[in-house]
C-alpha positions as CSV (number, residue, x, y, z in Angstrom):
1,X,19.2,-2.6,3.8
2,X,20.2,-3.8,0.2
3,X,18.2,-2.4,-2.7
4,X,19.3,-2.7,-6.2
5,X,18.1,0.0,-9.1
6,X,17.6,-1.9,-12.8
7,X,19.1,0.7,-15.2
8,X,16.1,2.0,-17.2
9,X,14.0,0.4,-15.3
10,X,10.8,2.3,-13.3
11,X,11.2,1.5,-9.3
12,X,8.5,2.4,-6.6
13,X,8.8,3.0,-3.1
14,X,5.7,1.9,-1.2
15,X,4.6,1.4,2.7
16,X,2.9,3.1,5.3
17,X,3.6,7.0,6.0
18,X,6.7,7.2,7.8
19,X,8.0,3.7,7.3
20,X,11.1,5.4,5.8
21,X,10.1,6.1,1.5
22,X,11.8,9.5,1.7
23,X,14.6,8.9,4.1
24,X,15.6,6.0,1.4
25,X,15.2,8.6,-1.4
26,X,17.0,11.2,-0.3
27,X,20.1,8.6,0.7
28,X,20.2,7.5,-3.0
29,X,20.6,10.9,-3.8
30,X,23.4,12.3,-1.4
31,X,20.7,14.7,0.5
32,X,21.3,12.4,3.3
33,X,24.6,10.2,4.6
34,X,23.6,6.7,5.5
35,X,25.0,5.7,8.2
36,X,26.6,2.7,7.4
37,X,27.2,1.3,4.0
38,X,27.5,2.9,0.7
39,X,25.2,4.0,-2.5
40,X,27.1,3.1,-5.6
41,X,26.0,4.9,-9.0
42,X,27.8,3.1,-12.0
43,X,30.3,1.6,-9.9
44,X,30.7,4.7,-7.8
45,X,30.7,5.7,-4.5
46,X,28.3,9.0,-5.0
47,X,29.8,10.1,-1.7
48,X,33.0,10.5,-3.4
49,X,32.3,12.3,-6.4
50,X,31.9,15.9,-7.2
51,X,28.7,17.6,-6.9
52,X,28.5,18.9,-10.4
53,X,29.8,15.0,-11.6
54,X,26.9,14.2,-9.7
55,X,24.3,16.6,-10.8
56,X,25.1,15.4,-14.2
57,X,24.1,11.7,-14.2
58,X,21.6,12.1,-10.7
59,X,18.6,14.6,-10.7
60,X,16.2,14.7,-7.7
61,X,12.3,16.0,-7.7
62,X,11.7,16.9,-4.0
63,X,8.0,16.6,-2.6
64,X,5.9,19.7,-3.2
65,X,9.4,22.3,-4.3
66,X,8.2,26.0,-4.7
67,X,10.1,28.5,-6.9
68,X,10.7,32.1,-6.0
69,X,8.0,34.3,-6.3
70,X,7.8,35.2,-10.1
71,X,10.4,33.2,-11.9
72,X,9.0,32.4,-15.0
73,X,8.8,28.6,-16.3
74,X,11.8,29.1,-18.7
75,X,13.4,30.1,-15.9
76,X,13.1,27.6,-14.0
77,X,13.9,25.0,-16.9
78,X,17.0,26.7,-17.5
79,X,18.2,26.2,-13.9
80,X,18.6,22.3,-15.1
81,X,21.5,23.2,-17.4
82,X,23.6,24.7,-14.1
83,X,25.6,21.4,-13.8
84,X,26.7,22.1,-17.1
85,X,28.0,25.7,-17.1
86,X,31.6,26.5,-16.3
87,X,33.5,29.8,-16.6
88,X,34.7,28.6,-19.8
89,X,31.5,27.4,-20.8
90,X,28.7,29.6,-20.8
91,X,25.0,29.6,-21.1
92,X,24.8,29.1,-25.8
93,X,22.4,27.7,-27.7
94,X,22.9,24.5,-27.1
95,X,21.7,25.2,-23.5
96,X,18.9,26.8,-25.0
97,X,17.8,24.1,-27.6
98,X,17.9,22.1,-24.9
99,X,15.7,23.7,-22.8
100,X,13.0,24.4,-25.8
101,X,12.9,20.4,-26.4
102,X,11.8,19.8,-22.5
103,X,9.0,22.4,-22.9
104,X,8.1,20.9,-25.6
105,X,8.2,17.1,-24.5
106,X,6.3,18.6,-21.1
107,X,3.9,20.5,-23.0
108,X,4.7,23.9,-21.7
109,X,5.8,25.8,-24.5
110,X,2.5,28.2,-24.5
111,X,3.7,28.7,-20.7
112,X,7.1,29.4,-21.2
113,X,7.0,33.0,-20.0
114,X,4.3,32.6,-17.2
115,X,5.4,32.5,-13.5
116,X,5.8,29.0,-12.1
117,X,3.1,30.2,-9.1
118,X,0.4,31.2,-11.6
119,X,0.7,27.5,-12.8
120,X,-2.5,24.4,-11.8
121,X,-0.7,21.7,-9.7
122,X,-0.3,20.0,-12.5
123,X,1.2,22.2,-15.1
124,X,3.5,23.2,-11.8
125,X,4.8,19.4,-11.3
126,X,5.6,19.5,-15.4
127,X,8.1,22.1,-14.8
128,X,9.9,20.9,-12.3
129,X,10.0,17.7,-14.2
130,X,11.1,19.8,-17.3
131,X,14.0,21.4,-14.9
132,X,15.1,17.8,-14.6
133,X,14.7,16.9,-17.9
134,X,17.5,20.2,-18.8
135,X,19.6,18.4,-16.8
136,X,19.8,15.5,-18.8
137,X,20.3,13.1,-16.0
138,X,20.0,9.1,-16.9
139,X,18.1,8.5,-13.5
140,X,15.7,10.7,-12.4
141,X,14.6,10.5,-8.6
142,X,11.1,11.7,-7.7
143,X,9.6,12.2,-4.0
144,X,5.6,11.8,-4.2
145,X,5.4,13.9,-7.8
146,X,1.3,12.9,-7.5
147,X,0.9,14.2,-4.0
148,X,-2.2,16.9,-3.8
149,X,-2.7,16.2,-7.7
150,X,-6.4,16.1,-8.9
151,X,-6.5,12.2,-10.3
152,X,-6.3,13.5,-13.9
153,X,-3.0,15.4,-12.9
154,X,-2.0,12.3,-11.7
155,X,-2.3,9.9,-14.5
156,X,-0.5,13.0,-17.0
157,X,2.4,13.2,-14.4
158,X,2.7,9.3,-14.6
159,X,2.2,9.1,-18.4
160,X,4.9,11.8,-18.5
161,X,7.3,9.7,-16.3
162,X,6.5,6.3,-18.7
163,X,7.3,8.4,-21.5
164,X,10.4,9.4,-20.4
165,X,11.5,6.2,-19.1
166,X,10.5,4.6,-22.4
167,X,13.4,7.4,-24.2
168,X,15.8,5.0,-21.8
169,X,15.9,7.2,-18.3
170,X,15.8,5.5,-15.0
171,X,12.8,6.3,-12.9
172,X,12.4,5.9,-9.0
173,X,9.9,7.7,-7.1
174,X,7.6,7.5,-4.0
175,X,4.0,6.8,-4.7
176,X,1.2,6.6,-2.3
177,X,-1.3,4.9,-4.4
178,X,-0.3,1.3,-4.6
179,X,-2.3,0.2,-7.6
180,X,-0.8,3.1,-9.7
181,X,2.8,1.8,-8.2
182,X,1.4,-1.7,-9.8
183,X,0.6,-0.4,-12.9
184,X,3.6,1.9,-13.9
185,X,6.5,0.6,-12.1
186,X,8.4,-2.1,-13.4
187,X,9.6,-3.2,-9.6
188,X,7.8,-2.5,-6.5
189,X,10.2,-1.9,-3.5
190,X,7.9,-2.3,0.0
191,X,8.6,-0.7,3.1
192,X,7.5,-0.7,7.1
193,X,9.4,0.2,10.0
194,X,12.4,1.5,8.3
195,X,13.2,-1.4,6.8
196,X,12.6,-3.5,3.4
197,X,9.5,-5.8,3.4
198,X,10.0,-7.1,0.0
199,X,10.7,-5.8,-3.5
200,X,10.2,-7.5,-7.3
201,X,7.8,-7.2,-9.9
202,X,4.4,-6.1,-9.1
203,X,2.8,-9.1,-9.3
204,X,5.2,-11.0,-6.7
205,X,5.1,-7.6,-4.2
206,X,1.2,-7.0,-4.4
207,X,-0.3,-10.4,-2.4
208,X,-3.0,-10.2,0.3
209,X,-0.6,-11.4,2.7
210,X,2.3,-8.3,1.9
211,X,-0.4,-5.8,2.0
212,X,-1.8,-6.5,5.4
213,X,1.9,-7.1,6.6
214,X,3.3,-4.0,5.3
215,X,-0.2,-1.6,5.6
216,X,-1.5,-3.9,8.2
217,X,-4.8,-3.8,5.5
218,X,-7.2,-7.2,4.5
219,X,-7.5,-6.5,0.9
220,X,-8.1,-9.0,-1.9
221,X,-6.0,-8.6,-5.2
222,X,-7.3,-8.4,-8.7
223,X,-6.4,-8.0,-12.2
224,X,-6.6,-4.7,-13.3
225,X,-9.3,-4.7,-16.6
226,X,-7.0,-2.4,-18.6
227,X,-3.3,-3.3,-18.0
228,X,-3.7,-6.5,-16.5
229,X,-2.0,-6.0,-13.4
230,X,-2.1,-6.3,-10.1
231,X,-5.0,-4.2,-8.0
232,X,-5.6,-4.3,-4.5
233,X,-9.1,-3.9,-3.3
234,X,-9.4,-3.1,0.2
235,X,-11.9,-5.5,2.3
236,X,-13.8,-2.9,4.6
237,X,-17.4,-1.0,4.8
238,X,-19.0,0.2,1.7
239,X,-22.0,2.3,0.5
240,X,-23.6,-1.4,0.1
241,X,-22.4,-2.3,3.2
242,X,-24.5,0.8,4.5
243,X,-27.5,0.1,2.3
244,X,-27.6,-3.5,3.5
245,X,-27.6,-2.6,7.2
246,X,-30.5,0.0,6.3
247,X,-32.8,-2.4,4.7
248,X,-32.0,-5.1,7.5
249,X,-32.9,-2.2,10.0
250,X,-36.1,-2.1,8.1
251,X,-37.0,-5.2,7.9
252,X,-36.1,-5.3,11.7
253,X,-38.6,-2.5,12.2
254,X,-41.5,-4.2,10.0
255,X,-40.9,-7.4,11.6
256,X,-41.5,-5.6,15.1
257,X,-44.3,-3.7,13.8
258,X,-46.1,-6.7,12.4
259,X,-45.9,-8.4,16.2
260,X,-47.3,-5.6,17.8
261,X,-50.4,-5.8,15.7
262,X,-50.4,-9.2,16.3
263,X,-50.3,-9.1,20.1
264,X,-52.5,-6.0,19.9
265,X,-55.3,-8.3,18.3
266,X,-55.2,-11.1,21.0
267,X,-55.2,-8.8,23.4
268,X,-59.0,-7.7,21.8
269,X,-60.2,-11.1,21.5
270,X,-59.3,-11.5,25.0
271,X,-61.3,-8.3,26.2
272,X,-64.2,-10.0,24.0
C-alpha cells in the first residue's frame, strides 16, 4: 500500500465500513505499527522520532474521544500545548494566548469555562478540534469528525476544517459521506478490502464504475449545483418509485373492476 499526503492539501479516506479507513489512519499516525514498510513525515521515519518531536508537527482527532467527567473546555484546549512544556519551560502566556486564539477561531470563547460533557455534538467536536489546534501541528489527522453529527453540525465541522486548511494546515480524515468527501477534499483516497482502490482528485475517484467497485453500489454521478463537483446519486427505490407502483396497482384494480362489470352484464343478457 503506497499513499502519498500533498502538504496543505485536504485528503479523504473513503470505502465501505471496515475496508481498513481507520487502520490506515491510525498507521499514519504511530497509534499502530505497519507491518511492513515505513510512514515518512518530512523525510522522516515517524517510527524513529520522539513522541513529543512528534506531537509537535502530527496531531490526531480519534472517532467519538470523551473527556473526563467535568473538565472544562479551556481545559481541554490547554492539553494541546503539552508537547510543548518542558521542566524548563512552563505553562506562560504564550501558552495561553495561544489557546484564547483557538477558542476564538472555533468559536468557543462564550464556552470556555463550561464542561466539555454539557457541550451539543457539535460544540463538543469544536473542542477537540480546538485541542489540536493548541498544538499547533501542520497536519492534522481526523477519524470520522462528522460521525453522529446532525447535518448542520456537519457542514460547521467541515467549514471549520477548510478554514483551517486554507491558514496552510494539512487535513486528512475519514468521511462517510462520499459527496461531502467530493466537495471538501482536494484528493479522494478509496478503499475496499484492506487495500487502495484508487485515489486522485475527486472528479477522477467518483465514476459509476469506482463506486459500485469499491461500495458495490449503481449510482449515476452528477455535478453538484453549488460547487460544481462531483455527486453521486444512488440508483435504487424511491418515494416515486413507491407512488408509481401504487397508481399501477390502481389502475390494475380498475382495470379488473371494469371486466367484472363487463362479464357481469353478458352474463344478464344471457339469462334474458
Amino acid at each position: 500500500m503506497n499513499v502519498r499526503i500533498e502538504e496543505g492539501s485536504i485528503t479523504a479516506l473513503v470505502g465501505p465500513n471496515g475496508c481498513g479507513k481507520s487502520t490506515l489512519l491510525r498507521g499514519l499516525s504511530r497509534l499502530l505499527k505497519p507491518a511492513g514498510g515505513t510512514v515518512y513525515l518530512d523525510g522522516h521515519d515517524i517510527h524513529a522520532m520522539k513522541a513529543k518531536e512528534l506531537a509537535k508537527k502530527l496531531g490526531i482527532l480519534p472517532q467519538s474521544p470523551t473527556a473526563p467527567e467535568g473538565l472544562t473546555v479551556h481545559e481541554l484546549v490547554a492539553q494541546g500545548r503539552y508537547p510543548h512544556q518542558s521542566w524548563f519551560q512552563q505553562w506562560s502566556k504564550e501558552d495561553e494566548r495561544i489557546v484564547d486564539q483557538a477558542l476564538t477561531k472555533t468559536n468557543l470563547t462564550m464556552f470556555a469555562d463550561r464542561p466539555v460533557d454539557t457541550l451539543s455534538g457539535g460544540q463538543r467536536q469544536r473542542a477537540w478540534i480546538a485541542m489540536a489546534l493548541a498544538q499547533q501541528t501542520d497536519v492534522l489527522l481526523l477519524d470520522e469528525p462528522t460521525t453522529y453529527l446532525d447535518l448542520a453540525y456537519q457542514m460547521d465541522v467541515l467549514d471549520l476544517l477548510d478554514d483551517l486548511n486554507a491558514e496552510g494546515r494539512t487535513v486528512v480524515m475519514v468521511l462517510h459521506d462520499l459527496n461531502q468527501a467530493a466537495r471538501y477534499a482536494d484528493t479522494v483516497v478509496a478503499l475496499r478490502g484492506g487495500q487502495i482502490i484508487t485515489q486522485g482528485e475527486p472528479e477522477r475517484v467518483m465514476t459509476p464504475e469506482n463506486i459500485w467497485q469499491i461500495f458495490g453500489l449503481k449510482a449515476e454521478v452528477v455535478t453538484d449545483p453549488i460547487t460544481g463537483t462531483p455527486m453521486c446519486v444512488p440508483i435504487g427505490r424511491s418515494r416515486r418509485h413507491k407512488q408509481a407502483a401504487a397508481k399501477a396497482s390502481q389502475n390494475n384494480n380498475q382495470s379488473n373492476n371494469q371486466s367484472g362489470s363487463q362479464n357481469g352484464q353478458v352474463r344478464s343478457k344471457a339469462l334474458v
